[in-house]
C-alpha positions in Angstrom: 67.9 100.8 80.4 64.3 101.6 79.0 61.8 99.2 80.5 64.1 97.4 82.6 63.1 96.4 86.3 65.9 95.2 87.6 69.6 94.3 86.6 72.3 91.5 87.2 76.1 92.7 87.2 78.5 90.6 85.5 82.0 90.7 87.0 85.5 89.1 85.6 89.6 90.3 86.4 91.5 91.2 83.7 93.7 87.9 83.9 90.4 85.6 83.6 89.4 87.5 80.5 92.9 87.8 78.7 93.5 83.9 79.1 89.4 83.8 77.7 90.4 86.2 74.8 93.8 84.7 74.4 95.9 87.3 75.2 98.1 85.7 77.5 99.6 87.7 80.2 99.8 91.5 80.2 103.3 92.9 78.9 105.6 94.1 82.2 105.7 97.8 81.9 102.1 98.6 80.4 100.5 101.6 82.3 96.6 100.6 83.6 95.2 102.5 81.0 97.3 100.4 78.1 96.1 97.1 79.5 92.9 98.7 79.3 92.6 99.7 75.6 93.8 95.6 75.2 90.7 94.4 76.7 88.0 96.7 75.2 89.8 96.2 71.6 89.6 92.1 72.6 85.9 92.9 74.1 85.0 94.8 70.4 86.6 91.9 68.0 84.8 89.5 70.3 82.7 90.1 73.3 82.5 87.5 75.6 80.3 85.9 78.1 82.2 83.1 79.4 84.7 84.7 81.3 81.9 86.8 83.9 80.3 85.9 86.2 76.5 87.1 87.5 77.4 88.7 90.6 73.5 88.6 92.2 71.2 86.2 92.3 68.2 88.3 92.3 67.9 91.1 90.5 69.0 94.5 91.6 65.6 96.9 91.8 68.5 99.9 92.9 70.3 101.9 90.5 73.8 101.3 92.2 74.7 98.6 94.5 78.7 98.0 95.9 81.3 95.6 94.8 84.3 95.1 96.7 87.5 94.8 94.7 90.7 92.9 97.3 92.9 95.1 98.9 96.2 95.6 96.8 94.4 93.9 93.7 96.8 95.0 90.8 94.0 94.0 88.2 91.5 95.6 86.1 87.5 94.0 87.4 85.3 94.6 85.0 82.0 94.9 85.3 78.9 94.7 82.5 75.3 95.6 83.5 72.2 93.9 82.3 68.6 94.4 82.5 66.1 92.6 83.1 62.1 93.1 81.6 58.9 92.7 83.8 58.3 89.2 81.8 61.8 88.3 83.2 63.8 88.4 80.0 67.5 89.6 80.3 68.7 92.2 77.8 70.7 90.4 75.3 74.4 90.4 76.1 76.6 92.5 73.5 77.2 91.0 70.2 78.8 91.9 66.9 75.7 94.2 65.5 76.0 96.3 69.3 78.2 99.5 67.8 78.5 100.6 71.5 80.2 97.4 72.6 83.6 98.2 73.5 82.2 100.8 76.1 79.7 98.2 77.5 81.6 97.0 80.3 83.3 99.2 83.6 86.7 98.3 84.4 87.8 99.3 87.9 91.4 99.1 89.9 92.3 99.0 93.2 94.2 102.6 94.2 97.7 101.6 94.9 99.5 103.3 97.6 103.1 104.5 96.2 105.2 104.0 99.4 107.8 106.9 99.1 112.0 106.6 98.5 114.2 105.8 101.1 115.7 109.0 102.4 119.3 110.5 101.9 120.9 110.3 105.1 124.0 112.3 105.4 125.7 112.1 109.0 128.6 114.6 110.0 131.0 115.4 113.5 129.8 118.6 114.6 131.6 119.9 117.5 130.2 121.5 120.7 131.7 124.3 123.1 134.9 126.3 122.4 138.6 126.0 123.8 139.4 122.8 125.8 136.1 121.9 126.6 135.1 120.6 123.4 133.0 118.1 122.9 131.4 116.2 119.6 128.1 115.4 118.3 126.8 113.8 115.4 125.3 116.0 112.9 122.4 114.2 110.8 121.1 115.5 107.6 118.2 114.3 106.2 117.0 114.9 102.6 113.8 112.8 101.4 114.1 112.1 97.5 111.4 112.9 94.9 107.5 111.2 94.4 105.4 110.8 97.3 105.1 113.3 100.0 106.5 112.3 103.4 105.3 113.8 106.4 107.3 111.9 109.1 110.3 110.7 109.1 111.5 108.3 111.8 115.4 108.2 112.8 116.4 105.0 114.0 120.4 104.4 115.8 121.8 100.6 115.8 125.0 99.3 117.3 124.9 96.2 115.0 124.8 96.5 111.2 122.3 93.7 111.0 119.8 95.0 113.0 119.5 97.9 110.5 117.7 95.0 108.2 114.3 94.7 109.7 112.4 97.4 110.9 111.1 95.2 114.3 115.0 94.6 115.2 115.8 98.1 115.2 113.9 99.1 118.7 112.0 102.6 119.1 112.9 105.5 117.1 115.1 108.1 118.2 113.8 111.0 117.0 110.4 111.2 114.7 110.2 114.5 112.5 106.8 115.9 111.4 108.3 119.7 111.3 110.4 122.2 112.8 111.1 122.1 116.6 114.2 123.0 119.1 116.0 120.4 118.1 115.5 119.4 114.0 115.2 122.3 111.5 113.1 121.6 108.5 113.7 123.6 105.5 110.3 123.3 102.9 111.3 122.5 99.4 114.1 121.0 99.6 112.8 118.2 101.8 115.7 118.0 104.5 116.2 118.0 108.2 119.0 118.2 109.7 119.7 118.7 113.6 
């Protein structure tokens, strides 16, 4: 900003600025970028001041400064920069005669971690030795399903159905796969152990 000395951020979540604009609450299903176009077209027809927020006191003499947005935040933060003169007299906040409105403000999301699909689980009776001496074992197939990448995969054995429920109930693991060893053969590209 020509001539400006210092700047004040302006900060505001979606939600805060959709009940300001009257938008009500974002349709289930909208991707982040959908709920974005929402508020920039809200922020064009009208931009507003009363839903932010001046983050700093003082102003900033840096040209970047941090924010911190709350782990597993599932809204857009927006944020609108400002300057500030010498004489201290604040750039005027966007108005209806600013053509570059709309683009004024950032809007920021938290990154969302994408936990991946349960696994297929496919267990068999495999049997071991030859002639009398036989013996069984259980033969367990696992296939993980598409989306996020796994690179371990924990196998856990219960004697109680209920105890399968909760992860803290079901005791150490019994095996945990990362890749191919004596026991568990991994096969790429298809995504499945089996042992």
């Amino acid at each position: 900003m020509p001539g400006a000395v210092g700047y004040f951020v302006y900060e505001t979540t979606e939600s805060k600025f959709r009940v300001a604009a009257g938008l009500g609450e974002p349709p289930s299903g909208r991707t982040t970028s959908d709920r974005l176009l929402d508020l920039r077209n809200a922020f064009e027809a009208t931009p507003l001041r009363n839903p932010f927020t001046r983050m700093n006191s003082t102003a900033l003499t840096d040209t970047s400064t941090e924010v911190v947005i709350a782990r597993g935040s599932k809204e857009l933060h927006l944020y609108l920069i400002l300057g500030i003169s010498a004489g201290k007299i604040e750039t005027p906040w966007p108005d209806l005669a600013d053509a570059k409105r709309r683009k004024r403000f950032q809007a920021f999301a938290a990154p969302q971690v994408v936990p991946p699909s349960p696994p297929v689980l496919e267990v068999g009776r495999a049997t071991v030795g030859s002639g009398g001496a036989l013996s069984f074992r259980a033969r367990v197939a696992i296939a993980t399903r598409p989306g996020a990448q796994v690179t371990r995969v924990d196998l856990y054995r219960v004697r109680v159905p209920e105890a399968s429920l909760e992860l803290d109930m079901m005791g150490p693991p019994v095996a945990r796969i990362t890749g191919t060893d004596a026991t568990w053969t991994v096969t790429p590209g298809t995504g499945g152990c089996s042992a």
